[in-house]
Rosetta silent file (secondary structure, phi, psi, omega in degrees, C-alpha in Angstrom):
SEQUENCE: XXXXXXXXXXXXXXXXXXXXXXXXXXXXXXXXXXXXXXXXXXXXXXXXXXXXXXXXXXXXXXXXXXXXXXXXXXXXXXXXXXXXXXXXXXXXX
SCORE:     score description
SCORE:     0.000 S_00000001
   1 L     0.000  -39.340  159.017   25.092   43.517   -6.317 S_00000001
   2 H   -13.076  -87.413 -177.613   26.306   42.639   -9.650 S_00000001
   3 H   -49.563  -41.910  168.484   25.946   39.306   -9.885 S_00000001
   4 H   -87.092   -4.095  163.297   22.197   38.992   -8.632 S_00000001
   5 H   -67.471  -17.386 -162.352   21.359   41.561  -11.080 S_00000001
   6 H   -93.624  -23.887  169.895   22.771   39.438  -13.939 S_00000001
   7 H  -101.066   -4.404  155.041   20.484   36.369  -12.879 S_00000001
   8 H   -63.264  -35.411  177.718   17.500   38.095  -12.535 S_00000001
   9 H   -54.586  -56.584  174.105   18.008   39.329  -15.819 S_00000001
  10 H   -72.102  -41.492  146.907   18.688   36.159  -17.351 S_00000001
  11 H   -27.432  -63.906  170.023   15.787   34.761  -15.459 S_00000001
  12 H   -45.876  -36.674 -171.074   13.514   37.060  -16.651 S_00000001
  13 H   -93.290  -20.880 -159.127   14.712   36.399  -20.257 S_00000001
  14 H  -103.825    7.453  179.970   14.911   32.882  -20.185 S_00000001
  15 L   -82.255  -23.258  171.905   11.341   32.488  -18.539 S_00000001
  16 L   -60.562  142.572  154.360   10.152   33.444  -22.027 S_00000001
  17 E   -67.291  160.632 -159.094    9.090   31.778  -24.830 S_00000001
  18 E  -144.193  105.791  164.012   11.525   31.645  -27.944 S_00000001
  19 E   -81.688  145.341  178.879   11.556   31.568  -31.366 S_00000001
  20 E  -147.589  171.077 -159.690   14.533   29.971  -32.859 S_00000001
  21 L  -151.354  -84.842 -136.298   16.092   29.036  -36.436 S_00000001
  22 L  -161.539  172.262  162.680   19.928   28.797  -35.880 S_00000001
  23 L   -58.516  -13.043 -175.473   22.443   29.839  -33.528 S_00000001
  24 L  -116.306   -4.323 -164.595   22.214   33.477  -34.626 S_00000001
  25 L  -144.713   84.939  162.294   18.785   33.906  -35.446 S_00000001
  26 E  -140.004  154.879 -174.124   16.507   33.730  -32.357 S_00000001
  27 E  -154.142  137.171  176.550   14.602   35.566  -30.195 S_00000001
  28 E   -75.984  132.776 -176.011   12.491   35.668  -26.799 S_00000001
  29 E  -119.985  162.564  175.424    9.134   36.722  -26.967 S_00000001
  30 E  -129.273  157.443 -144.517    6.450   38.042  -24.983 S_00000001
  31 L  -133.306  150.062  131.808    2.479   37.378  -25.153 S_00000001
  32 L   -50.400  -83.378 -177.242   -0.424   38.645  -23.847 S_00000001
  33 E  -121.512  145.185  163.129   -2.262   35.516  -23.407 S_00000001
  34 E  -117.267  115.765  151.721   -0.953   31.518  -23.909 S_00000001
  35 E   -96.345  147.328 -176.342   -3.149   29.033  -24.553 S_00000001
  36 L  -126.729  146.563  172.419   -1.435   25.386  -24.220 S_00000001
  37 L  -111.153 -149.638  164.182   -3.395   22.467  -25.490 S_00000001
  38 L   -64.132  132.197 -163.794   -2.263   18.964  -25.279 S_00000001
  39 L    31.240  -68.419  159.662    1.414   18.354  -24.670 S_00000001
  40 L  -139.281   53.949  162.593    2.873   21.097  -27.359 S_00000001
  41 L   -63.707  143.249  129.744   -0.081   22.963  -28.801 S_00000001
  42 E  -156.541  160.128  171.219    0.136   26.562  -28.262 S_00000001
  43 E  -136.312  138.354  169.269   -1.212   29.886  -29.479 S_00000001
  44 E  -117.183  119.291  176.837    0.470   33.025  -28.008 S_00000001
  45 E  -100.729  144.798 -172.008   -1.714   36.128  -28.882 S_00000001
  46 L    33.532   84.010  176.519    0.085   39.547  -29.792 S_00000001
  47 L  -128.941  147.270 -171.843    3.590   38.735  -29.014 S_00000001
  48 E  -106.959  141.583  165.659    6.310   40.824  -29.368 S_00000001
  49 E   -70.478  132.335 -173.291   10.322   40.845  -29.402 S_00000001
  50 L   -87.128 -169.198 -161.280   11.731   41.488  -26.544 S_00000001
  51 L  -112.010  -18.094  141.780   14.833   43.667  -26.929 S_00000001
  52 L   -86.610  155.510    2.792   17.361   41.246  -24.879 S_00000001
  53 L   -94.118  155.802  154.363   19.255   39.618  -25.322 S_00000001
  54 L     7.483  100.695 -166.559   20.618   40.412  -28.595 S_00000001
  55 L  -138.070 -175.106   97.266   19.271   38.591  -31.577 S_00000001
  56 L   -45.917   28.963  171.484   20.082   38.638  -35.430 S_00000001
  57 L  -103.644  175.989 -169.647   17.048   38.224  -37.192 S_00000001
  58 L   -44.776  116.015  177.364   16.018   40.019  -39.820 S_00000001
  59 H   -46.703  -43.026  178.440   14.417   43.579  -39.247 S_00000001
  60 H   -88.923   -7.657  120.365   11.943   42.926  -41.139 S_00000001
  61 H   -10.932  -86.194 -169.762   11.372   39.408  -39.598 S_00000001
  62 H   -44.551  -56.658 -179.897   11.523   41.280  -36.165 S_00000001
  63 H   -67.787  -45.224  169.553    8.251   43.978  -37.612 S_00000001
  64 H   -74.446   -6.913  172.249    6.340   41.043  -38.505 S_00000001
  65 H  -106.141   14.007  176.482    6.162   39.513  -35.970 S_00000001
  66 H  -102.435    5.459 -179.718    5.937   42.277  -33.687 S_00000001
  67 H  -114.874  -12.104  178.153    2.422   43.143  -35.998 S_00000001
  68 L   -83.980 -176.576 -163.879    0.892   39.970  -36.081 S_00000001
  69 L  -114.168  -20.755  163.080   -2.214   38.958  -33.608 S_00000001
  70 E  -161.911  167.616  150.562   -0.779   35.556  -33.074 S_00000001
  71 E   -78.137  153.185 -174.160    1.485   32.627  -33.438 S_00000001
  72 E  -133.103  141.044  126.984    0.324   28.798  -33.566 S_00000001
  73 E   -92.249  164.143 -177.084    2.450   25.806  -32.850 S_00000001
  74 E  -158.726  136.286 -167.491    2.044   22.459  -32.692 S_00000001
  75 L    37.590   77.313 -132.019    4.976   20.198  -31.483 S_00000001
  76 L    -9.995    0.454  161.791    7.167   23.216  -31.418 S_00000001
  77 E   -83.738  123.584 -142.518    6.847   23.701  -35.250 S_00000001
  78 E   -82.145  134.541 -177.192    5.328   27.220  -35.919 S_00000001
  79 E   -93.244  -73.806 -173.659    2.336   26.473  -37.931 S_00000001
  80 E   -95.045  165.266  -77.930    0.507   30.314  -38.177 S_00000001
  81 L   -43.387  178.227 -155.568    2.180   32.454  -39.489 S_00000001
  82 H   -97.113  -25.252  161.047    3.611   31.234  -42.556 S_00000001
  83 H   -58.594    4.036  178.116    6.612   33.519  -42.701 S_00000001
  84 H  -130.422   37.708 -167.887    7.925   31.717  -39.576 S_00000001
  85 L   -97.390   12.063  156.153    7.717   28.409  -40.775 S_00000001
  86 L  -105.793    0.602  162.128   11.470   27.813  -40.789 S_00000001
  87 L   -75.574  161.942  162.765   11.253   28.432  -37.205 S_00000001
  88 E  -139.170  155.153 -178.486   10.548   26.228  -34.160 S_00000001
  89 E  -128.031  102.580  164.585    9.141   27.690  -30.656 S_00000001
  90 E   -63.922  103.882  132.193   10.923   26.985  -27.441 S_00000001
  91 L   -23.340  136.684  177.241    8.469   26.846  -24.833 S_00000001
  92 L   -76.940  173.381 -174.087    9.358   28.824  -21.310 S_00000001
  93 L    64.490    0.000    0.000   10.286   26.603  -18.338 S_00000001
């Protein structure tokens, strides 16, 4: 029983989209709605941290982005907002 709980789990998390920075400072997130444009456009509206796995960003880092109404990317570099603009966004899948 173990074992298929631990890859549904990781499924689940790794089906997400991701913001990332470094080896320590990432996080999976979840949306409402995705729009995808051409090749790696996206806007994710109201997305939120999830709370696995683990991550190391900032707290306050973590509250803004769990208050804003969206993210923007364009070739995974985070456009909107401008506080995540040391960031890149990992697409799910």
């Amino acid at each position: 029983m173990y074992i298929p709980k631990i890859a549904y789990i990781r499924k689940t998390i790794l089906s997400k989209y991701f913001i990332f920075k470094d080896d320590f400072e990432f996080a999976p997130i979840e949306c409402k709605k995705i729009f995808s444009k051409k090749g790696f456009q996206f806007l994710l509206e109201t997305p939120r941290i999830l709370q696995a796995p683990k991550t190391f960003l900032d707290k306050e880092i973590i509250s803004k982005i769990n208050k804003t109404k969206k993210i923007i990317s364009d070739n995974r570099e985070i456009k909107e907002p401008q506080f995540l603009f040391e960031f890149i966004l990992i697409p799910s899948g």
